[in-house]
C-alpha positions as CSV (number, residue, x, y, z in Angstrom):
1,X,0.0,0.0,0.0
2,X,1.4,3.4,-1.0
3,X,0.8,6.4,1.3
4,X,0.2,9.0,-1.8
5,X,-3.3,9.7,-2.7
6,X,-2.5,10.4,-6.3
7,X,-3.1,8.0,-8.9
8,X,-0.2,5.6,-10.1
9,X,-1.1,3.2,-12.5
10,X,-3.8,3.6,-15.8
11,X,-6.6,2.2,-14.1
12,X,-6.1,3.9,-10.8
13,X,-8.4,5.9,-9.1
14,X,-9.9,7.9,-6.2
15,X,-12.7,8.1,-4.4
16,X,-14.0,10.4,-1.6
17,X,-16.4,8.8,0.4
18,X,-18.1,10.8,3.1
19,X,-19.1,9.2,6.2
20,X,-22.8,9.4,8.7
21,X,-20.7,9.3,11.8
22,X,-18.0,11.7,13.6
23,X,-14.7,9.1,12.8
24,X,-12.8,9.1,15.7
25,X,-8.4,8.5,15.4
26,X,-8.9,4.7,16.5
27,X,-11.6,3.9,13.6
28,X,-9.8,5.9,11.3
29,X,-7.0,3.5,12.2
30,X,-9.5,0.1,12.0
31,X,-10.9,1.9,9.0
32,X,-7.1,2.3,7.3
33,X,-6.3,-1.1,8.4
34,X,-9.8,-3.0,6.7
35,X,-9.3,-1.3,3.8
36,X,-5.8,-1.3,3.1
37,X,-6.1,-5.0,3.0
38,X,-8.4,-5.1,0.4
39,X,-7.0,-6.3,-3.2
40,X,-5.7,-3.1,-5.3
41,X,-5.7,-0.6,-3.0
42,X,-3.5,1.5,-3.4
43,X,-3.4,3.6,-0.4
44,X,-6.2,5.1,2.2
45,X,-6.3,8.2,3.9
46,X,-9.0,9.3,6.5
47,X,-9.6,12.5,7.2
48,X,-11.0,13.0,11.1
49,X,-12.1,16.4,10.8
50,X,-14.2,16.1,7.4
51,X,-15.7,12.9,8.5
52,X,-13.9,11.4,4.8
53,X,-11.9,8.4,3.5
54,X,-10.2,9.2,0.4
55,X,-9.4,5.6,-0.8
56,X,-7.0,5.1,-4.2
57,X,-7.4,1.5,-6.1
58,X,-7.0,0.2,-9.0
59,X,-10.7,0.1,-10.6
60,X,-9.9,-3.0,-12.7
61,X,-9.3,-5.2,-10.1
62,X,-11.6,-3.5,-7.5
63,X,-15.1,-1.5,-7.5
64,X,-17.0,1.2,-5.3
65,X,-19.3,-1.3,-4.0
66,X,-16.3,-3.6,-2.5
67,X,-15.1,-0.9,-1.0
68,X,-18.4,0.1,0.8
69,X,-18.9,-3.2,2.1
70,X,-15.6,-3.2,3.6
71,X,-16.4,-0.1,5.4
72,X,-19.4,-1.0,6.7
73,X,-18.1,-4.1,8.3
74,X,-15.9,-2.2,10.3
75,X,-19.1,-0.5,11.9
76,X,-18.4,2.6,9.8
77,X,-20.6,4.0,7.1
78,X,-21.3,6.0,4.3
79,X,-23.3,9.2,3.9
80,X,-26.6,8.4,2.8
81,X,-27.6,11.8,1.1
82,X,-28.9,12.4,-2.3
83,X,-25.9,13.8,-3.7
84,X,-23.9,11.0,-2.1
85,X,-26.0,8.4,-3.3
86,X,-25.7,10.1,-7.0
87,X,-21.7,10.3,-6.6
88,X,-21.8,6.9,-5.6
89,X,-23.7,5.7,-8.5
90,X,-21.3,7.5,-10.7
91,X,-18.2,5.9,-9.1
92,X,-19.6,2.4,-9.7
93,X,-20.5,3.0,-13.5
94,X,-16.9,4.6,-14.0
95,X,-15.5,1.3,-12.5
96,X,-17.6,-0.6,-14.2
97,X,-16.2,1.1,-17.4
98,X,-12.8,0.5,-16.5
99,X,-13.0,-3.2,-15.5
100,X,-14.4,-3.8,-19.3
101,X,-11.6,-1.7,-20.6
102,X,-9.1,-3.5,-18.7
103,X,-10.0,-6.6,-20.6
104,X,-10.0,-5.2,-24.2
105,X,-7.1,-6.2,-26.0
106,X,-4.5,-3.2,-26.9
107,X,-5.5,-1.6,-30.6
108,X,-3.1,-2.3,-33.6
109,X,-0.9,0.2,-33.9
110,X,-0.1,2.5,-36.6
111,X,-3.2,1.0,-38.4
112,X,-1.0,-2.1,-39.2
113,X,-2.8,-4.8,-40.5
114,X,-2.2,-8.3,-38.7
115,X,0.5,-10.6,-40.1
């Protein structure tokens, strides 16, 4: 796990996720700790005095909703608002997107045709 919050690789990205609850220092630690074992994360900040995760992972291997669910095990959860539900629902479909991309194969290039 990287401690930047910038993007590395193609298919990285990052997602703010506010939360219901005050997040204290020892579940931003449990939070940091859950998540930062999941599979392509790339790093996980918490922010204590926004009440925000800012998690970076690589979209083709992972997905918004992964990512909720392992927040919410850890007795933390997500702002339930309209515009976070609609920010939410954007992050999925973007992921969504790049999964599908990540499995394309890489365009011929120069217009080449195959040999």
């Amino acid at each position: 796990m990287n401690d930047s919050s910038k993007p590395i690789d193609d298919w990285d990205v990052r997602r703010y996720i506010k939360l219901t609850d005050f997040l204290s220092t020892a579940d931003a630690a449990i939070v940091r700790n859950v998540l930062g074992t999941l599979r392509g994360v790339n790093s996980v900040n918490t922010e204590v005095g926004k009440n925000q995760v800012v998690v970076v992972y690589d979209a083709s291997k992972l997905d918004y909703r992964a990512v909720l669910k392992a927040l919410e095990t850890t007795g933390v959860f997500p702002a339930r608002g309209w515009w976070s539900r609609i920010r939410g629902s954007m992050y999925q479909f973007s992921d969504g997107n790049a999964r599908d991309n990540a499995k394309v194969p890489p365009p011929v290039c120069c217009n080449k045709p195959p040999k």
